[in-house]
DOPAVEX-75449 format. One record per residue (C-alpha): residue number from 0; residue in three letters; z, x, y. Coordinates in pm, whole numbers, plus 50000, padded with zeros to 5 digits. Each point is the difference from the previous one (the first is absolute). Layout:
// DOPAVEX-75449
@seq: NUM	type: ALA	Z: Z	X: X	Y: Y;
...
//
This chain:
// DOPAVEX-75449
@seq: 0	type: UNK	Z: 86619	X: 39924	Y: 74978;
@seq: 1	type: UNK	Z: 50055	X: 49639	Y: 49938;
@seq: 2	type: UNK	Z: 50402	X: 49868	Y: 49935;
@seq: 3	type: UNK	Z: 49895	X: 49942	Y: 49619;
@seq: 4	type: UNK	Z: 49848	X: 50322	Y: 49993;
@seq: 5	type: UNK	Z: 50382	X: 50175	Y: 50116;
@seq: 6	type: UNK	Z: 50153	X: 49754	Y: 49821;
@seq: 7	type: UNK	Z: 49823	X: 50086	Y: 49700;
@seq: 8	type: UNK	Z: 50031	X: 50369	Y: 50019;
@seq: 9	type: UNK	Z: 50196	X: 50193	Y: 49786;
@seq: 10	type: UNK	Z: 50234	X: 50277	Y: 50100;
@seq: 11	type: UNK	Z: 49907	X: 50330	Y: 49934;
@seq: 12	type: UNK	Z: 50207	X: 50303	Y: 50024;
@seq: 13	type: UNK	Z: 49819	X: 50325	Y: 50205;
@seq: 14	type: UNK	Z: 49934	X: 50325	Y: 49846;
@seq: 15	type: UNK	Z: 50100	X: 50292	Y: 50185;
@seq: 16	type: UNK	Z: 50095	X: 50346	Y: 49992;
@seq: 17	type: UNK	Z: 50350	X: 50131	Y: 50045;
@seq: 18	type: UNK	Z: 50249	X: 50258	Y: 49920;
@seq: 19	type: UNK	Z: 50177	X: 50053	Y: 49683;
@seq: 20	type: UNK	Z: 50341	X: 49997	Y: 50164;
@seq: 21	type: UNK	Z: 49936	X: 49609	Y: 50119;
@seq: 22	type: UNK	Z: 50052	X: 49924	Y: 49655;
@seq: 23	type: UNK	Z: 50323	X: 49942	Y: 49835;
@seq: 24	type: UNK	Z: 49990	X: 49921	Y: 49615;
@seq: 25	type: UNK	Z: 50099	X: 49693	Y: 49943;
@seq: 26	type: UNK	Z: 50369	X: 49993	Y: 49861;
@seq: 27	type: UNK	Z: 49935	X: 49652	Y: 49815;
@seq: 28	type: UNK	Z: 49678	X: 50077	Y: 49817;
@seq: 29	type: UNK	Z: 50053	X: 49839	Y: 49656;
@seq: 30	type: UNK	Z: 49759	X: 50236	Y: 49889;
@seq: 31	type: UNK	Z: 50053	X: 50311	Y: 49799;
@seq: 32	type: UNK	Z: 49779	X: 50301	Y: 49981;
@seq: 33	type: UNK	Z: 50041	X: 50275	Y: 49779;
@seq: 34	type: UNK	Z: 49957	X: 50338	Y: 50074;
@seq: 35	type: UNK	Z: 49689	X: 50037	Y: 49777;
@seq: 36	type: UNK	Z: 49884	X: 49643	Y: 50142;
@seq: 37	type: UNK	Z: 50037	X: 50202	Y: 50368;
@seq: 38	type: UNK	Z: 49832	X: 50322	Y: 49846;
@seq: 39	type: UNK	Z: 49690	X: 49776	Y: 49876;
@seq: 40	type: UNK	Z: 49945	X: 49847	Y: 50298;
@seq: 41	type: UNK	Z: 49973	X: 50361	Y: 50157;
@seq: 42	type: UNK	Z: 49744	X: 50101	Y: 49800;
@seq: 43	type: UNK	Z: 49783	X: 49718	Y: 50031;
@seq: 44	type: UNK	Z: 50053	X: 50035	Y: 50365;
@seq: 45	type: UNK	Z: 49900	X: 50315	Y: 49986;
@seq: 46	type: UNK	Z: 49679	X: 49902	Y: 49786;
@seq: 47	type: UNK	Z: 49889	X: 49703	Y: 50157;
@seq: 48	type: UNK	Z: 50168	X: 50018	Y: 50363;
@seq: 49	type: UNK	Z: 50264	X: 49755	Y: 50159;
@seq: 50	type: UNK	Z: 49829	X: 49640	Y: 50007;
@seq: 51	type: UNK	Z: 50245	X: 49796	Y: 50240;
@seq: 52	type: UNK	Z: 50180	X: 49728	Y: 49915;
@seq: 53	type: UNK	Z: 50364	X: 50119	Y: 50124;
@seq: 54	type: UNK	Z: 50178	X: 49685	Y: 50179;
@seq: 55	type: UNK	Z: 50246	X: 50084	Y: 50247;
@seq: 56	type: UNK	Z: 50213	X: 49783	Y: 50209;
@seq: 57	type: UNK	Z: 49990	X: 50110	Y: 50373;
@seq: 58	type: UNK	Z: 50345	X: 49816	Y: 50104;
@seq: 59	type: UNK	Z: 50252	X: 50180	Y: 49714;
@seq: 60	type: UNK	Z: 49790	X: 50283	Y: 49946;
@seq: 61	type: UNK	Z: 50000	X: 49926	Y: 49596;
@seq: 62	type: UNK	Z: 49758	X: 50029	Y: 49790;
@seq: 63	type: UNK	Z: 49887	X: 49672	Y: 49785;
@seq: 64	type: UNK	Z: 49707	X: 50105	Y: 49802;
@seq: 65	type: UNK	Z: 49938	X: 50351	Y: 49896;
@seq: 66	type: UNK	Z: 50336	X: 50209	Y: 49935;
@seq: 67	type: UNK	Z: 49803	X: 50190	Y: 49676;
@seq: 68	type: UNK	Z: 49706	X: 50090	Y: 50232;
@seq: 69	type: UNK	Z: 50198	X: 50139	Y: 50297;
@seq: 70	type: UNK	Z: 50236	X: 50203	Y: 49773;
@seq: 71	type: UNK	Z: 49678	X: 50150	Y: 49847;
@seq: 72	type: UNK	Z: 49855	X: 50041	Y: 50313;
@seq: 73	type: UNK	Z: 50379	X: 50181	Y: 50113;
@seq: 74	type: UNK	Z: 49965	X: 50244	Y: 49720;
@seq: 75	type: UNK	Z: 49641	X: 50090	Y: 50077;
@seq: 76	type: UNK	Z: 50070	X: 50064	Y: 50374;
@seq: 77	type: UNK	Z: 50354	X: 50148	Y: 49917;
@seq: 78	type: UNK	Z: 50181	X: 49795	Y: 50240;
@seq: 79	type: UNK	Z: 50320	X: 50037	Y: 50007;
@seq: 80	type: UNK	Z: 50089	X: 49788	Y: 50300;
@seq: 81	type: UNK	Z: 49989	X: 50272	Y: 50280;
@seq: 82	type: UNK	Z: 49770	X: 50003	Y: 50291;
@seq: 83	type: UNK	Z: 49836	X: 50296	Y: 49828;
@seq: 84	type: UNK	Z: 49869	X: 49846	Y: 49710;
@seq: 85	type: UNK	Z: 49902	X: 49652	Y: 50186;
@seq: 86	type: UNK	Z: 49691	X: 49858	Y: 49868;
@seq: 87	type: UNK	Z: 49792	X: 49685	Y: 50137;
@seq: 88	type: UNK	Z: 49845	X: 49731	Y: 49735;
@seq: 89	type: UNK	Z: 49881	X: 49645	Y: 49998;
@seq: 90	type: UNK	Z: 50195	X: 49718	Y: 49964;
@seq: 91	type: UNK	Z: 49968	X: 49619	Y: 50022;
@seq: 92	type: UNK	Z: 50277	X: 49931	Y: 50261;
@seq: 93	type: UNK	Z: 50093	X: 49636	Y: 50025;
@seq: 94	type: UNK	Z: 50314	X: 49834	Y: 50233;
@seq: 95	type: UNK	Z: 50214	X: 49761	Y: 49755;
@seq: 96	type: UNK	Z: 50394	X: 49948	Y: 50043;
@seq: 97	type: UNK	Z: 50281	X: 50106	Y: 49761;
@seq: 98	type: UNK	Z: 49952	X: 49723	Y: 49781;
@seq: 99	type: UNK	Z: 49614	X: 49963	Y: 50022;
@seq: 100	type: UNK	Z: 50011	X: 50369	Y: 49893;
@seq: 101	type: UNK	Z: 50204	X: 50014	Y: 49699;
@seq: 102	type: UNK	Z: 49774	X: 49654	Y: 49834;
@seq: 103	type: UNK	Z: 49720	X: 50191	Y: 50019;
@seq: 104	type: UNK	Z: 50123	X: 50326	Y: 49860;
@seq: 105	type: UNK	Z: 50136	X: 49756	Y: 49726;
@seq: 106	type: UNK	Z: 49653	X: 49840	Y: 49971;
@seq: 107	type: UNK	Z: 49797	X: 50327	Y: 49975;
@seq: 108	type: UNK	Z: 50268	X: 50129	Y: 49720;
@seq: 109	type: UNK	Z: 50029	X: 49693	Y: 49782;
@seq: 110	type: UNK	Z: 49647	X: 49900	Y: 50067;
@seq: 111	type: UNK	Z: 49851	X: 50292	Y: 49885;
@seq: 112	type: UNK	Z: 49678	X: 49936	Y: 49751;
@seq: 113	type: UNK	Z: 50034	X: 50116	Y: 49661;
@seq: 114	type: UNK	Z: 49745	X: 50201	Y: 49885;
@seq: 115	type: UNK	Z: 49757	X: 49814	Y: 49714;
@seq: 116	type: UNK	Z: 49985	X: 50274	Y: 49751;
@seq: 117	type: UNK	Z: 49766	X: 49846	Y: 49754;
@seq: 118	type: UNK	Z: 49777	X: 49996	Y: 50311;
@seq: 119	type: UNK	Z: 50086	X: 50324	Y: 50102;
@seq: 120	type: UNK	Z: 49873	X: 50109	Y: 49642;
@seq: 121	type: UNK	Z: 49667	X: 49870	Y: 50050;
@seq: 122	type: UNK	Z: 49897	X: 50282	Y: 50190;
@seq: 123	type: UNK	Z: 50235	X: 50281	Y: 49943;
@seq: 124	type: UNK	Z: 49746	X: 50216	Y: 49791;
@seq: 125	type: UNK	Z: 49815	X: 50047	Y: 50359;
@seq: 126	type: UNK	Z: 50333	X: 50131	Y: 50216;
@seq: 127	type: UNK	Z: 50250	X: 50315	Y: 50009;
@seq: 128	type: UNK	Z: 50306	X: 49791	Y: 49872;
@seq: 129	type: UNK	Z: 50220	X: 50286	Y: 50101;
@seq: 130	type: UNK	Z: 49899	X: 49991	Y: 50357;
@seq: 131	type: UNK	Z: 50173	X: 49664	Y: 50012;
@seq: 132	type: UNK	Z: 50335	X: 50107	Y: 49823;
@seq: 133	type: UNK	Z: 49920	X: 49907	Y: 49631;
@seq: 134	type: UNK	Z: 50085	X: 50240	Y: 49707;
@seq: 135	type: UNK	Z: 49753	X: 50073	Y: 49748;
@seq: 136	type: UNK	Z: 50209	X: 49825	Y: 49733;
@seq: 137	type: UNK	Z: 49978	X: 49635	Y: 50256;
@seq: 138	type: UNK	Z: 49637	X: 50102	Y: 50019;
@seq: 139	type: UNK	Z: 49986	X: 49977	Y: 49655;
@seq: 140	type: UNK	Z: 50232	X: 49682	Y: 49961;
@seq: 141	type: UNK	Z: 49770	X: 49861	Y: 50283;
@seq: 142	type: UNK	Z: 49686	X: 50051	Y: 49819;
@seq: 143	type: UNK	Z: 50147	X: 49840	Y: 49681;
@seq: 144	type: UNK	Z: 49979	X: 49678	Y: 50234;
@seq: 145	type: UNK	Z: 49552	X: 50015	Y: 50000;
@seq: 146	type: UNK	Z: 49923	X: 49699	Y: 49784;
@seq: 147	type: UNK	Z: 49785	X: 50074	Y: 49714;
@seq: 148	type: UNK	Z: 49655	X: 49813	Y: 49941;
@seq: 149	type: UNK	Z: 50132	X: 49733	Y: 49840;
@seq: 150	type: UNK	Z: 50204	X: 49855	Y: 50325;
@seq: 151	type: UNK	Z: 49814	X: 50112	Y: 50278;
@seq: 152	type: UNK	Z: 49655	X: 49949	Y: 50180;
@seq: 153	type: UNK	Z: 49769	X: 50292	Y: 50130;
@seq: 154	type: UNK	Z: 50016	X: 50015	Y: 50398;
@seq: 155	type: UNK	Z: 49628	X: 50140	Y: 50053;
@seq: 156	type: UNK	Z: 50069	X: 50254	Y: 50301;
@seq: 157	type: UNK	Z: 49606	X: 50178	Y: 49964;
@seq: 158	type: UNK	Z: 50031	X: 50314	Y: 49787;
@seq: 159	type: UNK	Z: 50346	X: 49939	Y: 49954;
@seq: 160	type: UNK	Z: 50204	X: 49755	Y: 49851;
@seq: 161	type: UNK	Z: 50365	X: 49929	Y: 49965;
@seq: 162	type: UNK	Z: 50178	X: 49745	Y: 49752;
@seq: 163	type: UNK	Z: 50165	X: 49688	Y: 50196;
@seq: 164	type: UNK	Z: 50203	X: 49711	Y: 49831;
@seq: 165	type: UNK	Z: 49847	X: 49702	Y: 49990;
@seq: 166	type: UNK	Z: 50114	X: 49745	Y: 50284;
@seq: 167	type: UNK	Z: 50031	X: 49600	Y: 50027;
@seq: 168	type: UNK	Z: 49919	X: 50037	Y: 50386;
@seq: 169	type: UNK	Z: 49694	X: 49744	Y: 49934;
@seq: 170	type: UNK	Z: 50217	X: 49708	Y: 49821;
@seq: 171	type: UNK	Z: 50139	X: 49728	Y: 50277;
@seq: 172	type: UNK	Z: 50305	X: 50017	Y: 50054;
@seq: 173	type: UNK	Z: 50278	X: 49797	Y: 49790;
@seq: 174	type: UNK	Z: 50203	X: 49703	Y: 50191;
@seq: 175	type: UNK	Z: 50365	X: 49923	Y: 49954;
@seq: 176	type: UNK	Z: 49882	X: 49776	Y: 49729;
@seq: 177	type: UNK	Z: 49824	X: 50217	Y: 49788;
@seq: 178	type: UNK	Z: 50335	X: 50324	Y: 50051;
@seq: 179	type: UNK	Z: 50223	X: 49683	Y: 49927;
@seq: 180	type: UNK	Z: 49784	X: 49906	Y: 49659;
@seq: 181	type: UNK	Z: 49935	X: 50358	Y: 49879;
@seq: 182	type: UNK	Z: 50408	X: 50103	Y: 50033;
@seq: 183	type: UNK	Z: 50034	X: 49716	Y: 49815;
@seq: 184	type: UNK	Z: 49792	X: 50056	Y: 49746;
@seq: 185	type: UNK	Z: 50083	X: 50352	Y: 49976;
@seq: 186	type: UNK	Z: 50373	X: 49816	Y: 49889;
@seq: 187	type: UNK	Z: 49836	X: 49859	Y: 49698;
@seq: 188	type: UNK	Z: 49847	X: 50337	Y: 49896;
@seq: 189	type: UNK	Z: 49978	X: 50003	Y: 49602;
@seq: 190	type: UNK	Z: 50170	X: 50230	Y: 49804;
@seq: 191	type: UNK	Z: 49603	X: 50091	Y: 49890;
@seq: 192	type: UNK	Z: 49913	X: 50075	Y: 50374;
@seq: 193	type: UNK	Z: 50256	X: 50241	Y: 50056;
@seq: 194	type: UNK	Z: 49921	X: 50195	Y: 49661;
@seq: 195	type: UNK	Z: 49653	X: 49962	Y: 50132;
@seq: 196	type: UNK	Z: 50059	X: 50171	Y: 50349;
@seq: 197	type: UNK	Z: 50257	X: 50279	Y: 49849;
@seq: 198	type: UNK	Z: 49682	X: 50054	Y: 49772;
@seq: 199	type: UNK	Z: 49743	X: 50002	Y: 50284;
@seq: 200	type: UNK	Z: 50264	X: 50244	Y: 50228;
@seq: 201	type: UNK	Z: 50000	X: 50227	Y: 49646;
@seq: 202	type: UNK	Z: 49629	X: 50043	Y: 49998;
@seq: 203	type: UNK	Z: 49899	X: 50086	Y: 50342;
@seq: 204	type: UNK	Z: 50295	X: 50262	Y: 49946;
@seq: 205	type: UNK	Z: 49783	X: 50126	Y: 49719;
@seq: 206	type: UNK	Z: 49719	X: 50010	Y: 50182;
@seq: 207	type: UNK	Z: 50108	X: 50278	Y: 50220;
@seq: 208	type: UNK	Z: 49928	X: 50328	Y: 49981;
@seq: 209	type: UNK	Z: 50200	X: 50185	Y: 49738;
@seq: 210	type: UNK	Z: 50145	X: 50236	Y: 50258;
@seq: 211	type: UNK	Z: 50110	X: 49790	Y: 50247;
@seq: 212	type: UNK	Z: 50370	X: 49946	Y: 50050;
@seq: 213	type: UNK	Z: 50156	X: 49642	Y: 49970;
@seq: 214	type: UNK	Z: 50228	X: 49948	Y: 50266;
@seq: 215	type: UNK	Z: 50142	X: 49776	Y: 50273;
@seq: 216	type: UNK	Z: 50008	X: 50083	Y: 50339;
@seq: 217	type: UNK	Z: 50313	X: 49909	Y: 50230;
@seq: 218	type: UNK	Z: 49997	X: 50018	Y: 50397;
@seq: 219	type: UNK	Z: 50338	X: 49955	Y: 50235;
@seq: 220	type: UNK	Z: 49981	X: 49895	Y: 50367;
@seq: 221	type: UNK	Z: 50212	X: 50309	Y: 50055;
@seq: 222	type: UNK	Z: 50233	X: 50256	Y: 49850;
@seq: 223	type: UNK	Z: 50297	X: 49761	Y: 49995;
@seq: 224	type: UNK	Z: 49805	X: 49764	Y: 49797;
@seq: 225	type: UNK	Z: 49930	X: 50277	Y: 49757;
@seq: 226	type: UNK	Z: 50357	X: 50158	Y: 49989;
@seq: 227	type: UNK	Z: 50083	X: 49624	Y: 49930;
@seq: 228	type: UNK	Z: 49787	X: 49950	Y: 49679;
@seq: 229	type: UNK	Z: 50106	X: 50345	Y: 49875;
@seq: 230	type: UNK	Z: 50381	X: 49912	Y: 50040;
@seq: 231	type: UNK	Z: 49979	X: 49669	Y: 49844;
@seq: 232	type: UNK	Z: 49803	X: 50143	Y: 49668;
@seq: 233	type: UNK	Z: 50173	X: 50308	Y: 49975;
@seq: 234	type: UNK	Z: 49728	X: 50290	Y: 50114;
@seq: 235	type: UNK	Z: 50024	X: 50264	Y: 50283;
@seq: 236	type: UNK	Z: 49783	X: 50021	Y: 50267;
@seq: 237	type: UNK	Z: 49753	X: 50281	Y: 49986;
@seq: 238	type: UNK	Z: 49613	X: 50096	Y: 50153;
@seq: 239	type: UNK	Z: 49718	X: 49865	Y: 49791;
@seq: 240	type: UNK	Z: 50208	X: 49805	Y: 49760;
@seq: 241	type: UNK	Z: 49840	X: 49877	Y: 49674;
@seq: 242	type: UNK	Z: 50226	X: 49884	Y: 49667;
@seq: 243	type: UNK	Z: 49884	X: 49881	Y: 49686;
@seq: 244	type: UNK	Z: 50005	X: 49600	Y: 50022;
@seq: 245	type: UNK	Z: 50126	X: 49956	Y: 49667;
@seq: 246	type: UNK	Z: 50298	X: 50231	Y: 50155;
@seq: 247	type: UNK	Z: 50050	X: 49775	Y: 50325;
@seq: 248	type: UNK	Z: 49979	X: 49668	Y: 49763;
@seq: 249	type: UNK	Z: 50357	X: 50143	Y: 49810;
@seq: 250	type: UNK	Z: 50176	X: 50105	Y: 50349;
@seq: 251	type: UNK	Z: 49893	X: 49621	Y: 50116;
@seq: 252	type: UNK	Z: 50220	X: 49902	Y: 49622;
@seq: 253	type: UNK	Z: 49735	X: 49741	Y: 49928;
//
């Protein structure tokens, strides 16, 4: 290998197997799993196997990646911490300092994808929603989210088909110029564009189907987040929360 070729190469960590007591749980995970959140990862364990993807770091002996995984993984191997019940599993074991450790168990909490529901909706018709933790009444609120004919293109798939919104993936891409000149002309807007687009945002709503609910979806980082929200507009915190938005819109007092 070449020096450019080393130089080049990115660091990797190494899978291997070891024993559940190796691991300690890290005590400054900013992430918070509930117990149902722990008891749906069992099952789908339990369905579909243990995939990987556990990081541990070999100097403190913390985990950084993968504290809802190995507490399902506890529960299904009933350890309770005793040579007895000792089980081995696969982690991705890596060698980072104090401080190199905590940044990245900061950076896989707060960097954490959000799901894209309206994508999600696409193609829920073809999977078990349950088996990944939804209720039937967020299956339902999820399906509500399938465009209608009217604002969405047919994704041939063969003998199938599923309804996709329509992308601008094939216009170029806007400079600084044109963002700059569209803000600003979005500042002029007429009083006869907005009544136009409150009128546009009122039809497609029409076009729905009849049965659908109208709602609005809100996601947290993590439970703080959502304990937050529900101090500052007056609402207690509770499993599969839904409230009427007309409701919400008086607690805000606007």
């Amino acid at each position: 290998m070449s020096k450019a070729d080393n130089k080049n190469q990115i660091r990797q960590s190494e899978t291997r197997q070891i024993q559940r007591s190796q691991i300690h749980l890290n005590p400054y995970n900013p992430k918070r799993h509930t117990d149902k959140q722990v008891k749906q990862q069992v099952a789908n364990i339990k369905a579909n196997g243990y995939l990987g993807g556990i990081v541990w770091n070999e100097a403190s002996g913390n985990l950084i990646d993968g504290h809802r995984r190995v507490q399902a993984l506890d529960i299904i191997n009933k350890y309770d911490g005793t040579d007895g019940t000792d089980y081995t599993l696969k982690v991705e074991a890596v060698n980072f300092d104090e401080k190199t450790e905590l940044e990245q168990l900061t950076y896989m909490a707060v960097g954490n994808s959000k799901a894209d529901y309206n994508l999600i909706a696409q193609y829920a018709e073809l999977i078990d929603t349950t088996a990944v933790g939804m209720t039937d009444e967020e299956r339902t609120q999820l399906l509500s989210l399938v465009p209608t004919t009217t604002d969405a293109a047919i994704v041939d798939m063969g003998a199938d088909f599923i309804t996709a919104p329509v992308n601008d993936l094939e216009k170029p891409e806007a400079s600084f110029e044109d963002i700059a000149r569209q803000r600003e002309e979005a500042d002029h807007a007429t009083a006869d564009t907005i009544k136009a687009k409150k009128q546009r945002n009122a039809d497609v709503i029409s076009n729905r189907n009849a049965d659908a609910k109208c709602y609005i979806m809100l996601s947290f980082a993590n439970a703080e987040e959502l304990q937050t929200f529900c101090e500052a507009v007056g609402i207690f915190v509770e499993e599969n929360m839904t409230m009427n938005g007309i409701e919400l819109l008086g607690k805000l007092d606007l």
